[in-house]
C-alpha positions in Angstrom: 6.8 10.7 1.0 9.9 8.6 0.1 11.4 8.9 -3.7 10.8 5.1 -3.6 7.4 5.3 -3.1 6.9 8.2 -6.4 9.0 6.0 -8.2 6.6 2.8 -7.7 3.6 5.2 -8.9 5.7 6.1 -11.6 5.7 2.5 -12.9 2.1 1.7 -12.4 1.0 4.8 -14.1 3.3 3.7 -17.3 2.2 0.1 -17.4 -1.2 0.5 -17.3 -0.4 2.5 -20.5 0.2 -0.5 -21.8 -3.2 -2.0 -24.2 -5.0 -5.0 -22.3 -7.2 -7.4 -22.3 -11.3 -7.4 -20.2 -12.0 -10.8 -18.4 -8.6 -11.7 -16.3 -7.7 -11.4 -13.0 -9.7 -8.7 -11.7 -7.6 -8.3 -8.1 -3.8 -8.8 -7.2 -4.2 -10.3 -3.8 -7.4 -12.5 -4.2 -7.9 -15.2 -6.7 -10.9 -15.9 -8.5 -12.6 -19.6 -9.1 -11.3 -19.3 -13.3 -9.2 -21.4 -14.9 -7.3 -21.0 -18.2 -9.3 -23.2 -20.9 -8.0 -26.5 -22.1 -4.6 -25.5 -24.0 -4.6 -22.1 -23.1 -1.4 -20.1 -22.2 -0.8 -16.8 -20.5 2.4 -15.1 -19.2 2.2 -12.5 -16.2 4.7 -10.4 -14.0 3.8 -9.2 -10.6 5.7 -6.2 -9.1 4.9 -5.8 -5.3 6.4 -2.9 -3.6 6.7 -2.4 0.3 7.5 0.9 2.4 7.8 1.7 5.7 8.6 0.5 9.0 8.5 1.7 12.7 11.9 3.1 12.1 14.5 4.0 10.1 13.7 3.7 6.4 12.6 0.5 4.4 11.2 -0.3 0.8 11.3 -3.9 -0.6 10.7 -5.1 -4.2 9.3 -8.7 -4.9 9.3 -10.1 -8.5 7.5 -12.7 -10.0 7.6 -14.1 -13.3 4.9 -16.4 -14.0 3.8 -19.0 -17.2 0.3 -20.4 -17.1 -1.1 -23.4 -18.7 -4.3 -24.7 -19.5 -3.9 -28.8 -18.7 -7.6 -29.5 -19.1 -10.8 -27.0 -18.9 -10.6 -27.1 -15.0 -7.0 -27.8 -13.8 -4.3 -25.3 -14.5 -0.5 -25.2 -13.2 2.1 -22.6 -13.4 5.7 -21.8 -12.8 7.2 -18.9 -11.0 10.5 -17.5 -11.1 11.1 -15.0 -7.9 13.3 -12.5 -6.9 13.4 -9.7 -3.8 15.3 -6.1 -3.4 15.6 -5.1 -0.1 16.7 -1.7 0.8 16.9 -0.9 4.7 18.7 1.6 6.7 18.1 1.6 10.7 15.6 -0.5 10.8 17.3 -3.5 13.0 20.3 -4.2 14.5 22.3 -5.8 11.3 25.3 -5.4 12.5 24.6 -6.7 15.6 26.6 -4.0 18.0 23.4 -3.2 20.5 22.0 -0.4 18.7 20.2 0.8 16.5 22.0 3.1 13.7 22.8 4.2 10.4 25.1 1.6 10.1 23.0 -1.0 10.0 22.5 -0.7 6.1 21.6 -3.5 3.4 20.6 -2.9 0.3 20.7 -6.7 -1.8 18.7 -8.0 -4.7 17.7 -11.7 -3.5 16.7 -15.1 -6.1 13.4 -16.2 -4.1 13.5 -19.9 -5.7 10.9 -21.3 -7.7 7.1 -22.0 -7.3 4.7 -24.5 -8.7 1.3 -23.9 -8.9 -2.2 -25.8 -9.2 -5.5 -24.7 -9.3 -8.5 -27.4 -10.2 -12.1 -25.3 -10.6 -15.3 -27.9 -8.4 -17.7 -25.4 -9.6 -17.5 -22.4 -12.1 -18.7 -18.6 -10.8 -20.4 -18.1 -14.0 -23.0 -21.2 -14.3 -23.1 -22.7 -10.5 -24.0 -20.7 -7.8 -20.6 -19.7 -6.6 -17.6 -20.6 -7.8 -14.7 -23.2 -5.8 -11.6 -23.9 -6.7 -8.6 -25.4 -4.6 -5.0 -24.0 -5.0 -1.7 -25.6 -3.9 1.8 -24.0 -4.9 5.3 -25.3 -3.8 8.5 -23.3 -3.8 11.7 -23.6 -2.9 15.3 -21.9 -3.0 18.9 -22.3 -1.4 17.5 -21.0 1.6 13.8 -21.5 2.3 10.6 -23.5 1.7 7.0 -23.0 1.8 4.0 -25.1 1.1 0.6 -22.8 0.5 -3.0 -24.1 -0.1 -6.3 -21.5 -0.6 -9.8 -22.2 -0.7 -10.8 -20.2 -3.5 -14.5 -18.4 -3.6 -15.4 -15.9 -6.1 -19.3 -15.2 -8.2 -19.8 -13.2 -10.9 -23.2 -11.7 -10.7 -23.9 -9.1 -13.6 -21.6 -6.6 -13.6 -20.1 -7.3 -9.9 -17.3 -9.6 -9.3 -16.7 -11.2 -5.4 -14.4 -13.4 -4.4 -13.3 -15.0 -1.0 -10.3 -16.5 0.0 -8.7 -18.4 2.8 -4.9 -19.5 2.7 -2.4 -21.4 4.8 0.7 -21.2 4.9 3.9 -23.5 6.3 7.5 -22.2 5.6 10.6 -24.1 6.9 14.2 -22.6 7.0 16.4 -25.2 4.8 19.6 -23.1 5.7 19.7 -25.1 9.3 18.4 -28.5 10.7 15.9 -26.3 12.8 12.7 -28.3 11.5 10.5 -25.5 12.9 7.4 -24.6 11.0 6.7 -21.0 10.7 2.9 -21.2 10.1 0.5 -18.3 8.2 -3.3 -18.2 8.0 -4.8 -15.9 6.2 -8.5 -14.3 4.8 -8.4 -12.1 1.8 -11.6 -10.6 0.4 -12.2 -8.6 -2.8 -15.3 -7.3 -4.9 -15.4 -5.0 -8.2 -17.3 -3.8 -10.5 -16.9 -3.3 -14.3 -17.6 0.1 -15.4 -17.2 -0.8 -19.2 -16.7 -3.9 -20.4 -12.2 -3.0 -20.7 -12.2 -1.4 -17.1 -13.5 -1.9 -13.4 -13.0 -0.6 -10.1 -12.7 -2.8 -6.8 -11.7 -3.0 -3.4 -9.4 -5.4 -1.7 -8.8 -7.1 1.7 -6.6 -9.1 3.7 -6.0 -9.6 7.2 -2.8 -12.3 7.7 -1.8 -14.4 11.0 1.5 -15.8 11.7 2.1 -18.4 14.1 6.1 -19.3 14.5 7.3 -22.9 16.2 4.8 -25.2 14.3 1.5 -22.9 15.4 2.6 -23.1 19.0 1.4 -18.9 19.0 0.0 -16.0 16.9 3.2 -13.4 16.9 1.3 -11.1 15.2 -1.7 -10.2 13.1 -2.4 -7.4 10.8 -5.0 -5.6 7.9 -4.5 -4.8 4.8 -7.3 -2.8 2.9 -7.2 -0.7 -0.2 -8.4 0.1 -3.9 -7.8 -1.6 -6.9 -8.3 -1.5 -11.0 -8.2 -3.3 -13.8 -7.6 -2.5 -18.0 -7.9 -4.7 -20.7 -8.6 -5.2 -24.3 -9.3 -7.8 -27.3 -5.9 -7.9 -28.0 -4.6 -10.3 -25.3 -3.4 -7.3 -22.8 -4.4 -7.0 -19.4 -3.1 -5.2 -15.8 -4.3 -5.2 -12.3 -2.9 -2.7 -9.7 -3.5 -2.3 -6.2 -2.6 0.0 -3.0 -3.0 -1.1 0.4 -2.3 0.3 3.5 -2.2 -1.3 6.5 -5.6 -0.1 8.6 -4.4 -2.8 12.0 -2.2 -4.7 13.3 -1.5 -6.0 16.8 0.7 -6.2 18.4 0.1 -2.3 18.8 2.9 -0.5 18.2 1.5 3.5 17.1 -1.7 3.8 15.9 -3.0 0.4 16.1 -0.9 -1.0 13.8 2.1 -3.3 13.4 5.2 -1.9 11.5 7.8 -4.1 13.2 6.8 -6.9 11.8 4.6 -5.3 8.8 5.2 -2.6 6.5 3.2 1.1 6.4 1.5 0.2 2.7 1.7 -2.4 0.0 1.0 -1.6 -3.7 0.7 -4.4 -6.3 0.6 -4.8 -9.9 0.2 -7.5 -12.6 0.3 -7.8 -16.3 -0.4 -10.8 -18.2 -1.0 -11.4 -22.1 -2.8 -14.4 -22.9 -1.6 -16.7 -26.2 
């Protein structure tokens, strides 16, 4: 396995080190129907790390720094700072010389832009019998933006936590006066269970679609399934990691799976203390 990929173990391992707190976010990729109470305030930071391709060698790093904020017991908002390293060697003709080669070598850190985000709770999963909540984040940079919206599904029942969530996507490229929409629909499904009170044990899943030139087609489709767990305490801490490899993808290019288009694994991780 790559150095890249020890490396991103290596920084799970240490933060979840770290003391947290029981009762957060309980998956990476899947959001549950709770909002932060009425004046409530919470910081995270999400690491997402990427590897693998059809060929050559790829990793990528995506960073988000997030601030929370409770605007009444059922609406919450957030802002997001993001950034991207990308490290690829042989992976696509960069250079743009025919070939594929060693050559073709980039290896950047990348400012994402900004996000806003919204979530307003309809019902709660703890008193009604499931819990909705609708989502809608904005962000933009010097080079792209995207509009997102979920339907967000989750129930707490006892010691088991599930949670359902579909998510579209529109993304437009602000770098030309293409107006193009590059479209994503996408289903992610999660469910864990708290061993103690401070820990549990989950499993997550996504399958994404993306459809380029305003939906005109699906390009390609792949799954994402893979283990999670979270760690927390009284004192405010908390941290969520998942690993994900891809399981299918289409269109099929070695093993039923996509790499072109899709990476061989993603792992993610977030930390949050709430004020």
């Amino acid at each position: 396995m790559s150095r890249g990929f020890f490396r991103a173990v290596v920084l799970l391992l240490g933060i979840l080190s770290l003391p947290c707190q029981a009762g957060e976010r309980l998956f990476t990729y899947v959001y549950e129907a709770d909002t932060l109470p009425k004046g409530g305030m919470e910081v995270e930071q999400w690491v997402t790390y990427r590897n693998g391709k059809a060929q050559g060698s790829f990793t990528r790093w995506d960073l988000r720094n997030e601030f929370e904020y409770g605007i009444l017991d059922d609406l919450q908002t957030a802002f997001y700072v993001n950034y991207t390293h990308e490290h690829q060697e042989g992976v696509e003709d960069l250079d743009g010389n025919g070939s594929v080669d060693q050559f073709d070598h980039d290896n950047n850190w990348v400012w994402k832009g900004v996000s806003s985000e919204w979530v307003y709770q309809i019902f709660s999963p703890y008193t009604d019998w499931v819990g909705v909540a609708l989502y809608f984040e904005g962000t933009v940079s010097d080079t792209e933006g995207e509009l997102e919206q979920k339907l967000i599904l989750s129930k707490n029942i006892g010691d088991w936590v599930l949670a359902f969530n579909a998510v579209v996507e529109q993304e437009w490229d602000l770098e030309t006066s293409n107006n193009d929409v590059e479209g994503k629909f996408e289903m992610d499904w999660g469910v864990a269970y708290k061993i103690i009170p401070e820990f549990s044990l989950g499993l997550e899943a996504k399958n994404q679609r993306v459809y380029p030139e305003n939906f005109r087609f699906e390009e390609h489709s792949v799954w994402f399934v893979g283990p999670n767990l979270h760690y927390g305490n009284a004192a405010g801490w908390w941290v969520t990691a998942t690993f994900m490899p891809q399981v299918a993808g289409w269109p099929d290019q070695g093993g039923g799976r996509n790499f072109d288009d899709n990476e061989r694994f993603e792992a993610r991780l977030i930390a949050g203390y709430n004020f």
